[in-house]
Structure formats: structure tokens, C-alpha cells
N, C-alpha and C positions, 0 to 999 in steps of 0.2 A: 504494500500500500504506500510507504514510505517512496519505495524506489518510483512509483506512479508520479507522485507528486513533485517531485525534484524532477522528473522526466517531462511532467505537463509544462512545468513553469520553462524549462530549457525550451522546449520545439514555441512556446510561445514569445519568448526571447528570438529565436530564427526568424519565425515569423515576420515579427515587427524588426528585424532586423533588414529581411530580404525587402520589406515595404521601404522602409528610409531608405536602402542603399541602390536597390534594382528600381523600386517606383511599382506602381499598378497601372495600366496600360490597357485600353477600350478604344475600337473601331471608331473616329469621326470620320466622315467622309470615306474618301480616298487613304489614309492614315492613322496611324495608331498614336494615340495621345497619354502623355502620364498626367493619372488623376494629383500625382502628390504633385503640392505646393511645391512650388521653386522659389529658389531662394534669393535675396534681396540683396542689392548690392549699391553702395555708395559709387559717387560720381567716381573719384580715383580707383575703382576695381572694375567697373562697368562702360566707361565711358561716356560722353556728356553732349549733352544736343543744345547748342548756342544757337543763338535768334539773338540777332541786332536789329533795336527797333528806330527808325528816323525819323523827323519830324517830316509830314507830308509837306510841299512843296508847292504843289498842283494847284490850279485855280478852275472854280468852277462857271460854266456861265448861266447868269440868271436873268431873267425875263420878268419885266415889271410893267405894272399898267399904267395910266397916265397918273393914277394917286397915287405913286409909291408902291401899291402892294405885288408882291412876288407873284407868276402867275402859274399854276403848276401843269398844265395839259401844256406843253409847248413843243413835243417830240416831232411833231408833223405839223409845224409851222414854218412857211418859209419866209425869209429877210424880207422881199414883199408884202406879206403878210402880217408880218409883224410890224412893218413899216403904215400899212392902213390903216392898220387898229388902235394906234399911235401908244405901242410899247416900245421900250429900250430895253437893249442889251447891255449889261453888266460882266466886268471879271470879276469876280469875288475870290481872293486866295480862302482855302479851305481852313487852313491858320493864320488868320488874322495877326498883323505884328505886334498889336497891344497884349494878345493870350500869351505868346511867347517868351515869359518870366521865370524867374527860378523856380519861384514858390507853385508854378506848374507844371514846371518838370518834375518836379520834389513828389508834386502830388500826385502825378501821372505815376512814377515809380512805385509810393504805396499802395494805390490802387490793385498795380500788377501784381506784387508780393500777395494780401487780400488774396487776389484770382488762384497766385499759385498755392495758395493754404488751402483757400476753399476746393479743389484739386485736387485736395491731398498731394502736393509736392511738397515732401520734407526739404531734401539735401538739393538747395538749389544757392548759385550766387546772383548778386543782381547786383548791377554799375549804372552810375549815372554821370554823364560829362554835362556838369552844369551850364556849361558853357553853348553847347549846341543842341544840349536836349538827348542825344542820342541815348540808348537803353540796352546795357548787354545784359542775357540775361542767361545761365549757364545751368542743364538741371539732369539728373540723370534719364537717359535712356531707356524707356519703358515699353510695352504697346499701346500705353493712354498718349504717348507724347506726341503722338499728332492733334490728338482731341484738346492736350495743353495748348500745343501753339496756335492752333485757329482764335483761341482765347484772348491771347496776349494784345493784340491789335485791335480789339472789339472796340470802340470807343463806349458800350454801354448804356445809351443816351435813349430813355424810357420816357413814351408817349400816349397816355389818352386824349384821344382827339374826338373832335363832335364829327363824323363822319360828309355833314353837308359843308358846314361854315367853317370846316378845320380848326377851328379855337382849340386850344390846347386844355383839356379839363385836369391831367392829372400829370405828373411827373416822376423821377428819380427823386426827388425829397419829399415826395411821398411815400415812398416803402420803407417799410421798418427792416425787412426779412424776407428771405426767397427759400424754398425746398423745391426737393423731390419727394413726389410722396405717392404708392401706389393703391389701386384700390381692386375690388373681385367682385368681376360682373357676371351672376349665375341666373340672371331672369329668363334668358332665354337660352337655349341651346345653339342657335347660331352666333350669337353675341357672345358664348361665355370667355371666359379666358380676363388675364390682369391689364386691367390700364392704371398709367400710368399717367401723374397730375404733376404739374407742375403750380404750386402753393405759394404764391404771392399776400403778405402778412403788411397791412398798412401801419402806419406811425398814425396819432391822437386826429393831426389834420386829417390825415389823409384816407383814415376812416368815417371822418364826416364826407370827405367830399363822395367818396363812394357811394355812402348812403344817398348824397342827394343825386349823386349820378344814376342811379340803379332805381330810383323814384320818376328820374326825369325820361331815361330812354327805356321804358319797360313795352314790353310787347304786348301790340296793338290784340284783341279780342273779337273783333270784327269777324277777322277771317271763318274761327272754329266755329261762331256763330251763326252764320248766314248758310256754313255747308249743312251744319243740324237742321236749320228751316229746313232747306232743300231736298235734306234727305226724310223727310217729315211731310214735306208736298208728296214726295214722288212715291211715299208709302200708302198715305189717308187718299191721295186723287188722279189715282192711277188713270180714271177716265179725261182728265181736263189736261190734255198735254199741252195745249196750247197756252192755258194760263200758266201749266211749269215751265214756259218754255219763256216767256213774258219775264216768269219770277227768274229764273234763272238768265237771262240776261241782264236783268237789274242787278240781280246779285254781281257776276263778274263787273258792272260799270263800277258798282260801289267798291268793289276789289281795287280795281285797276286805280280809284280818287282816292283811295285811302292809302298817307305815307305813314310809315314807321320810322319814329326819329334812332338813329344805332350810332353807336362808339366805334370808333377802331383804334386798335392797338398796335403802336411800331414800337422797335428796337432796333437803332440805327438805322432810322426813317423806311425802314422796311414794314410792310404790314404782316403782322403775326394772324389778326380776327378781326375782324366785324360780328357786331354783333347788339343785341337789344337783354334786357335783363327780364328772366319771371318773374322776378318778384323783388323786393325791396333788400340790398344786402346790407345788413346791422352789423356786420361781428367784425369789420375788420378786415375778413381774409376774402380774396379770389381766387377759387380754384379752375386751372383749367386743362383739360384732358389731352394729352399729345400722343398722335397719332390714334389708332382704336383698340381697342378690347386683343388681345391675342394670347396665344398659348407657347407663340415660339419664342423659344429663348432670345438665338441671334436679333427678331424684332423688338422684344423687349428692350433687351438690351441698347440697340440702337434709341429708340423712342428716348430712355434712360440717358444716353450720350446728350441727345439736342434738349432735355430740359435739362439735364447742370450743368451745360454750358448756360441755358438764358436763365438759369437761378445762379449761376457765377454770375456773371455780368450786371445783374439785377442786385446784387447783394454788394458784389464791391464799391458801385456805383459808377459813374459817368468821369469818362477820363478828359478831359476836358481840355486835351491836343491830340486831334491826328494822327497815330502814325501810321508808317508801313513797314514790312516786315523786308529790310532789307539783305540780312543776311537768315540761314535758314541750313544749319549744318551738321554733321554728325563728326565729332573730336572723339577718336580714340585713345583709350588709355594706351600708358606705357606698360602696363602690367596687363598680357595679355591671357586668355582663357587657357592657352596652352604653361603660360608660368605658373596659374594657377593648380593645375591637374600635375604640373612638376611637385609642385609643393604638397600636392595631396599624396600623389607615392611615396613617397619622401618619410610623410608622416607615418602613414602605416605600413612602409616597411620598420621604422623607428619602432612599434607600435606591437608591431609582428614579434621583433624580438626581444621586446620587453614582455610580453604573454610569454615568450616560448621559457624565458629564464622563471618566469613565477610559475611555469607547470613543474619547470624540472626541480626546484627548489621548494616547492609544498606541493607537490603530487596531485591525488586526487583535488585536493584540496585547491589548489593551483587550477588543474585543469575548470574544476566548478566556476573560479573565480576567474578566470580567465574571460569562459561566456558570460558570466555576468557582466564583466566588464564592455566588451562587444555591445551587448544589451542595454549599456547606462549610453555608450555613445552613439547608437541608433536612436535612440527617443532621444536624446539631445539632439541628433540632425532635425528632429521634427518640431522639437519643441521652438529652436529658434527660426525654422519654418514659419508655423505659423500662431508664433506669437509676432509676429510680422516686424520681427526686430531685423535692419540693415546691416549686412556686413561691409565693414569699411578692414585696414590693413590692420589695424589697431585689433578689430573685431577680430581677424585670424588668430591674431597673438593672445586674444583672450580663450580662443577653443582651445591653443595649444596648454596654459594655462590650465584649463580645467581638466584634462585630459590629464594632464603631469599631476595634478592633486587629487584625481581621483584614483592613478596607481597610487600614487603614496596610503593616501585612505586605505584603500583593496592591502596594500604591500603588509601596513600598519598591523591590521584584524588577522591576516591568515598569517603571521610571524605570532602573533601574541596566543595564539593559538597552538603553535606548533611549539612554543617555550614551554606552554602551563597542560599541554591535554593527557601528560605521563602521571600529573602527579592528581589530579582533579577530574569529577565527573567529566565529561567530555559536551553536556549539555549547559552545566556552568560555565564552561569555558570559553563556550561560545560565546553566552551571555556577558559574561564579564569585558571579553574581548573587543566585544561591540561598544560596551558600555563606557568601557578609557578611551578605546580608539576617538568616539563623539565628542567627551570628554577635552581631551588632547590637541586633537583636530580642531574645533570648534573655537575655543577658547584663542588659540594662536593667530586663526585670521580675524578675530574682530577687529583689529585695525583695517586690515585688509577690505572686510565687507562693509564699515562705515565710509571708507573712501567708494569704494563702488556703487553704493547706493546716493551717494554727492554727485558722481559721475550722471550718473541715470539722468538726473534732471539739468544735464547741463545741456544749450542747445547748441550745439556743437557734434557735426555728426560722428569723426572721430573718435573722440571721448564718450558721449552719450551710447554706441555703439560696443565699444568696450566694455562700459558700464552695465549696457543692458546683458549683453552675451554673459557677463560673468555673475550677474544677479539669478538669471536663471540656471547657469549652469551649477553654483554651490547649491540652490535652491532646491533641485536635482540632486546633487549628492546626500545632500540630508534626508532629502524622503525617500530614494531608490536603495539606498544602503538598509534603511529602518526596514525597510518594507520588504524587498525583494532580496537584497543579500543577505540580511537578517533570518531571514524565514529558512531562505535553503542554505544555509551553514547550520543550523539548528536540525532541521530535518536531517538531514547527511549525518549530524552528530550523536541522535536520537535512533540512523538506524540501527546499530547491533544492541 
């Protein structure tokens, strides 16, 4: 029974060993894909995708009426025509020389930081030449990083408009807060599947003016009314076709004379909707549904991509220069994936014959210990997986680290065992052996682990990564040793 249990707990150590180091592996497409999380890498290990941003330059031309005001159907007017109707042509630089200040270059930079946070870009740099505005902006390598850079240029500039008279009704200093937020549509079987909302949260203003917005442009009631007459004639007077037909003329004139006053919504004078409100909105927030209901992932997902971008953009706020993305490149590191995989052999051939010297020098005991070892550094590949800690170079040096203190650990127990198990039960021995080892161990790195846990919150991805890798990996040693090496050194000890 004994031997069962120390047998169970090994093949489940392989197990989760063959998962960390081999991966689990399922048909997409054309290709076999590993389920397990891959692992994170700071700019110096990964290499860095740089965007330099410029101030736009360009001028745009604008068409005005005989009062001043801008006129905006102008696409298919010609110089004669516009010459008749007695407008002028305007250049307007798109950046104005007065906007062109420090204190908005300054601003514009924050904003972009903002963008790369909300993002989730940790490990990025960001430069600013006060002087001409220009914006470098440096950040690791991902498969989001194109979804980053389309971001970074946004100018952000949030518009309710009254869709006839264009008046401006709401703005960028009106929101408080922008989400994602998804919801489950099960009323119908052709509809079901998740949509996905994008949740715009007003500021005190800017929830009154909604309210009176949503009071002002609510949809018209005419329409559902006059179809119920109709279909209410055409049920009770089946025989008077002529008078349904009478009614039903009338009806579409009164269709056709009745307007619905609607909003429309841009983001960088783009229209997102138009649209008229049911009913009166009191709370503050706008929900609104991007793209429809579905079940597939990749569309999900997608739909997912184009609302946090426009709840980035909406959240950072309105950049308030211009630019364009003039440079647009991928900088490889010096330290390539092949120095990498050098240095992983490297280790566990180290590794290799550090097991082989603690089999031949505690035997059984050794070999048991050996797998368990194996076993504490397969869950720590996963655990700095997907506790979604970054490895930076610093980070390597802290796995090495933990590796090296957990033989010591491991070396510590099956030495103090092999001194005391001649003269003492051999189940005490164990126990005792655990119990100084903890002891011993424990006690000498508190220095150690209050620096590490300083480290963690420093934001600094070098250090902080350090920090993290080593906070979990000791974290690890205390509970796999108690728990799993614990147990089957006791069992093994309990069996004759």
C-alpha cells in the first residue's frame, strides 16, 4: 500500500513534469498548438517594437459659407461651384502653431503612457524631444503589438452630435470611465451566443446632459402605432379594401412627414452610430453592443480588440496634437533565443549532475529526492507561467537562484537523515529532519526574502522581475517541501 502511494505521487510528478517541459498540444486548423502558457519576456530578452511619433504637418482644406461657417458635403463640388454659391477655400494646418507648446507635448506623452497601461503594456520606455514634439516610444514584442500601435496615434477626440444641426451635445470631458464588458444572449436560438459592450460611465455633468439628451432624441411612437391600426383594419374589414387601402396610404404619408430627431457618435470625426434613445437614460452609463451576439471565439475576440481600443482612447482622453506614426519597427535583442536554449542546457546538464551525485550519495533516498526535485522545478516553470510574472536577465539569475537553494534545502533533509536514521526510529527522523532543515533554512534568508518582497513592488522591470520570480519560487519551496517531500520521505521511512 505504502509502495502504491510513493508510486502514485512519482508518475504524478512525471506527469506534471512532461506538461511544463513537453507542453499539451491540440489540432487548430492546419497545426498543432500548445495549450500551456508561454512564457513572458522583458524588452532586453524579447526584443522591442519602437514607433516614433511626429507632429502632423499637413494642412487640411476647408470650405466655408458666406457666414463663416464650415460646410461639410463638399466632396463633389467643383471651384465653379463653389465659386457660385459664394464659399471660400481655406488651408487650415491640422496643428495649429499656437497648440504647439511644451505643456502639449508633455500632455500628449501622458496621455500615450495612460493608453499603454490601459493595454496592459508593462515594460515599455517612452521619450519626449520637447523641442519638436516628437515621441519615441519603445515596448516589448507581443501578438497585441499591432493592436498597441494602431492606439498610439489615435488623437481620441469624443463627439455627441445632434445629427441635423451638428451642434456638439457631449464631449471627452464628459466621461468619467470607459470598459469592456460582455453580456449572454439566450432568447432566441438564432441570436444566442456573447456580445460584447462597450460601457461608457459619465462624470456628474455629463450625466445630466445624457439624461436631457436621451429625453430630447427618444424615438418617435408613430410608426408601431399606425402598423397596429393597420393590422386591426385588415383583420375586423376584410371586406372594405378600399377604405384599407385609403387608411393605408394615409398611414405611409404620415410615415414619410414624421422626422425622428437622432444623435450621432464620432471618434476622430468618424461616425461610430446614429441613433434615437427608448427611453430616458438616468444612471450615468451608455452601453453599447459591438458587432452581434456570437459563439466564435476568433469573432469574439476580434469584436473584444475594437472596443478596448475605443474604451482606450475614451479613457485616456483627447490628445490634443496630431500625430503620425513615422517610424514603425521591430529592434532585436542582442541576446538571442538561441543564447537562450544555450543557457538552458547548460543548466540542466549542471543540474543533471548535481541529481546524479545526490543518488549516489543517499541512494534510495537520493534517487526519491532527486524526482522530487525534477517535480518542484516543473510547477515552478508553471507557476511563473502563469502567474504572469516577466522574465527579464535578472529574472534568469533569480530561477538559477532558486534552483541552487532548493538543492541545498533537498541536500540539507536527506544528509540529516542519513547522520540520525542508525540511531532513531526512522519515522522521527524524518520528522525531525524536516523540522531543522525549515528551521535552519528559513531563519537565514529573512534578510534575503524582506529584500525580495521590496523588490516586488518596485516598478522597474529588472528588479521587480527578480523580485517576483524569487517571491514565488521560496514560496514554493516552503509549501512543496511540507507537503510533497514531506509526505514521501515519511512514507518511504514508515515502509519496513
Amino acid at each position: 500500500m505504502k509502495k502504491v502511494k510513493i508510486l502514485t505521487i512519482i508518475l504524478a510528478i512525471v506527469l506534471v513534469s512532461m506538461i511544463a517541459f513537453l507542453g499539451i498540444y491540440s489540432q487548430v486548423q492546419n497545426r498543432m498548438e500548445n495549450k500551456v502558457k508561454d512564457y513572458s519576456y522583458t524588452m532586453n530578452l524579447k526584443g522591442v517594437r519602437q514607433v516614433k511619433l511626429k507632429v502632423n504637418e499637413e494642412t487640411e482644406t476647408i470650405i466655408k459659407d458666406e457666414n463663416g461657417a464650415e460646410v461639410e458635403e463638399t466632396d463633389e463640388l467643383t471651384d465653379e461651384q463653389i465659386a457660385e454659391k459664394g464659399y471660400s477655400k481655406e488651408e487650415v494646418k491640422n496643428n495649429p502653431e499656437e497648440i504647439l507648446t511644451t505643456d502639449n507635448y508633455k500632455k500628449s506623452k501622458e496621455i500615450i503612457e495612460k493608453r499603454l497601461k490601459k493595454l496592459n503594456v508593462n515594460d515599455y520606455n517612452i521619450r519626449l524631444d520637447e523641442q519638436t514634439g516628437e515621441i519615441i516610444i519603445e515596448f516589448t514584442e507581443n501578438d497585441n503589438t499591432d493592436n498597441v500601435v494602431s492606439n498610439l496615434s489615435t488623437t481620441g477626440k469624443f463627439e455627441i452630435i445632434d445629427s441635423e444641426t451638428k451642434e456638439v451635445l457631449m464631449t471627452n470631458d464628459d466621461i468619467k470611465s470607459s470598459n469592456v464588458m460582455y453580456g449572454s444572449n439566450s432568447t432566441t436560438t438564432a441570436n444566442a451566443g456573447t456580445t460584447v459592450y462597450l460601457d461608457i460611465k459619465f462624470n456628474k455633468d455629463g450625466a445630466k446632459k445624457l439624461e436631457d439628451i436621451s429625453n430630447k432624441y427618444v424615438k418617435t411612437e408613430e410608426s408601431s402605432d399606425t402598423n397596429a391600426t393597420s393590422e386591426e383594419a385588415s383583420d375586423t374589414n376584410t371586406a372594405s379594401e378600399e377604405t384599407t387601402d385609403a387608411e393605408n396610404t394615409e398611414t405611409a404619408t404620415e410615415e414619410d412627414t414624421t422626422e425622428e430627431k437622432t444623435i450621432t457618435m464620432k471618434v476622430d470625426d468618424q461616425e461610430i452610430m446614429s441613433t434615437s434613445f427608448d427611453e430616458p437614460l438616468v444612471t450615468g452609463q451608455l452601453q453599447l453592443s459591438i458587432g452581434q451576439a456570437s459563439t466564435d471565439k476568433d469573432t469574439l475576440n476580434g469584436y473584444v480588440d475594437q472596443a478596448l481600443s475605443m474604451a482606450t482612447v475614451l479613457d485616456s482622453g483627447n490628445i490634443p496634437i496630431k500625430y503620425d506614426i513615422a517610424e514603425n519597427e521591430y529592434i532585436s535583442t542582442d541576446i538571442t533565443e538561441d543564447n537562450i536554449q544555450i543557457i538552458g542546457y547548460v543548466a540542466i546538464a549542471i543540474i543533471a549532475v548535481a541529481l546524479i551525485i545526490l543518488c549516489i550519495r543517499y541512494k534510495t533516498n537520493g534517487i526519491i529526492g532527486a524526482i522530487l526535485y525534477i517535480g518542484l522545478f516543473a510547477i515552478y516553470t508553471l507557476l511563473i507561467r502563469y502567474t504572469n510574472v516577466v522574465i527579464s536577465l535578472e529574472g534568469l539569475f533569480a530561477i538559477g537562484l532558486i534552483l541552487i537553494l532548493e538543492y541545498i534545502f533537498m541536500n540539507k533533509i536527506l544528509n540529516k537523515i542519513k547522520k540520525e536514521q542508525k540511531e532513531n526510529s526512522k519515522d522521527i527522523v524524518v520528522k525531525e529532519a524536516i523540522k531543522t532543515s525549515y528551521k535552519e533554512f528559513f531563519i537565514r534568508i529573512i534578510p534575503i526574502a524582506i529584500a525580495i518582497i521590496t523588490f516586488c513592488f518596485i516598478r522597474w522591470n529588472p528588479l521587480s522581475s527578480f523580485g517576483m520570480i524569487m517571491f514565488w519560487g521560496i514560496a514554493l519551496i516552503a509549501i512543496y517541501n511540507f507537503v510533497i517531500v514531506g509526505t514521501v520521505l515519511k512514507i518511504k521511512a514508515e515502509k519496513k
